[in-house]
C-alpha positions in Angstrom: 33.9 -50.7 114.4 30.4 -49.7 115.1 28.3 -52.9 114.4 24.6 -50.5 114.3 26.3 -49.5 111.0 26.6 -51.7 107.4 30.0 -51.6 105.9 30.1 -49.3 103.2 33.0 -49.3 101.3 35.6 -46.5 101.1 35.0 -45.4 97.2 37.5 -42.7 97.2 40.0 -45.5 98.8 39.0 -46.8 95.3 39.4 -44.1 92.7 43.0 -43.3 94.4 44.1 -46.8 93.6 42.2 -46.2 90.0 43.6 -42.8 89.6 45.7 -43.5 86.3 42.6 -45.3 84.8 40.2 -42.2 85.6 42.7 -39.7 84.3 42.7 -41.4 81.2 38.6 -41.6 81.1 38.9 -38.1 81.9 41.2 -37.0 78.8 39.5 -39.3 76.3 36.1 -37.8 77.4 37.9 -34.3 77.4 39.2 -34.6 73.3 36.0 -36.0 72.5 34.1 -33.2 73.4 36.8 -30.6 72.5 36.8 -32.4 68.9 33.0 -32.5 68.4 31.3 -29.0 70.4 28.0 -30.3 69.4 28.2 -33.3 71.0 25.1 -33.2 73.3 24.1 -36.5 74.9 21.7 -38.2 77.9 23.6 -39.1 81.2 22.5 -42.5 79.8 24.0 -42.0 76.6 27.3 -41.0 77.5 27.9 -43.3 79.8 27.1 -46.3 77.7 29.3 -44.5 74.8 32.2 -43.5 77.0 32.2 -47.1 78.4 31.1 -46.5 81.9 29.7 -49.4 83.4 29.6 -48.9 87.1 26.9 -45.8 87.7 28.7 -44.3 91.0 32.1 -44.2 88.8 30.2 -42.4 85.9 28.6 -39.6 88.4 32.1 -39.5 90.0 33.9 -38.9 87.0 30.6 -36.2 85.5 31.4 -34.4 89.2 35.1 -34.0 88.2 34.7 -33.2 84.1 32.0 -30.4 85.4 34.2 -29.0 88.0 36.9 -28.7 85.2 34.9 -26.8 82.9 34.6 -29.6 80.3 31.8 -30.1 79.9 28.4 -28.8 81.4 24.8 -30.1 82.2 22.0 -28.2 80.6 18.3 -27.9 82.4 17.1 -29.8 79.7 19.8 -32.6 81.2 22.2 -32.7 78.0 25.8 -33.7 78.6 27.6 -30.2 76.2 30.8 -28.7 76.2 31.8 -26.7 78.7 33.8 -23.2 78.8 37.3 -25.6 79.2 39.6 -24.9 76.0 42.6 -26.8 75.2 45.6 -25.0 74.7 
């Protein structure tokens, strides 16, 4: 192991052993904002209300609920609904 660099640890080593957990985040997040389409909130806001404590895990799972289609981030910053649609 180089010793010029710090240890960082592996985070996706971390979210594969938290997969279940984050796939459950994921579709509780998901029927909220299917169930309310105006829902608009802060990054700040929607991580305290979706219960999101650690702020790499929140951006993590934002990444992943974007690239889905869930939701989207406006240029104002607002956390909407996305194009996603249940069937």
């Amino acid at each position: 192991m180089d010793q010029s660099q710090p240890f960082q640890p592996d985070l996706y080593a971390q979210e594969r052993r938290d997969a279940s957990s984050r796939e459950q985040v994921i579709a509780s997040i998901t029927a909220d904002y299917q169930a309310m389409a105006g829902l608009a909130l802060t990054e700040r806001q929607a991580q305290k209300l979706f219960n999101i404590d650690d702020p790499d895990r929140f951006k993590r799972i934002l990444r992943e609920l974007v690239g889905r289609g869930v939701i989207k981030i406006g240029a104002d910053g607002l956390i909407v609904r996305g194009e996603a649609r249940s069937s």
